[in-house]
N, C-alpha and C positions, 0 to 999 in steps of 0.2 A: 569242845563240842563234838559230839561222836555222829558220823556223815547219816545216822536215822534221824539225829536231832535235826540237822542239818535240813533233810529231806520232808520233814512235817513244816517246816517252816517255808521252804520255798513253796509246800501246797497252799500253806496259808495267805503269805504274799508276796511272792516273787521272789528273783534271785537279788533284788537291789535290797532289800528287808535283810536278808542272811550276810551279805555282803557288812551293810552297818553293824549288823549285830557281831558277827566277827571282827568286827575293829572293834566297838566299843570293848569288848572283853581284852583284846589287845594291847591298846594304844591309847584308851582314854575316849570319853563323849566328846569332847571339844574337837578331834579330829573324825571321828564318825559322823561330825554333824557336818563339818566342812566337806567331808565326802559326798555324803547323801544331796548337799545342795547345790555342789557343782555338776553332779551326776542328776538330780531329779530325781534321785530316790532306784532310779534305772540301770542296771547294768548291763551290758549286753553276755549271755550265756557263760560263753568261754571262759569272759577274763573275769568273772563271779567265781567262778570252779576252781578255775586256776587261784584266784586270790583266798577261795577258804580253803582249798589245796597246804598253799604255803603259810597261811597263817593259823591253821589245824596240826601245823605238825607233820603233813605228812597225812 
């Protein structure tokens, strides 16, 4: 996901939306869905950025 994709997405809804979405493309829906529910969907700024940081690549 290239950080414009990235950025349309958190306008649309929030950084806890880009966060699952970046797992699911990573790791599988069954662990994005485990994320998102013990999160509420929410993540706080930092560790969203930092987490599609490291799982974008870079």
């Amino acid at each position: 996901m290239r950080p414009l994709d990235a950025a349309k997405i958190v306008l649309a809804g929030g950084w806890g939306l880009v966060l699952v979405i970046f797992v699911i493309q990573n790791w599988g829906t069954d662990v994005s869905l485990v994320i998102a529910g013990a999160g509420g969907g929410s993540v706080p700024l930092p560790i969203a950025a930092l987490g599609a940081y490291l799982l974008g690549g870079g």
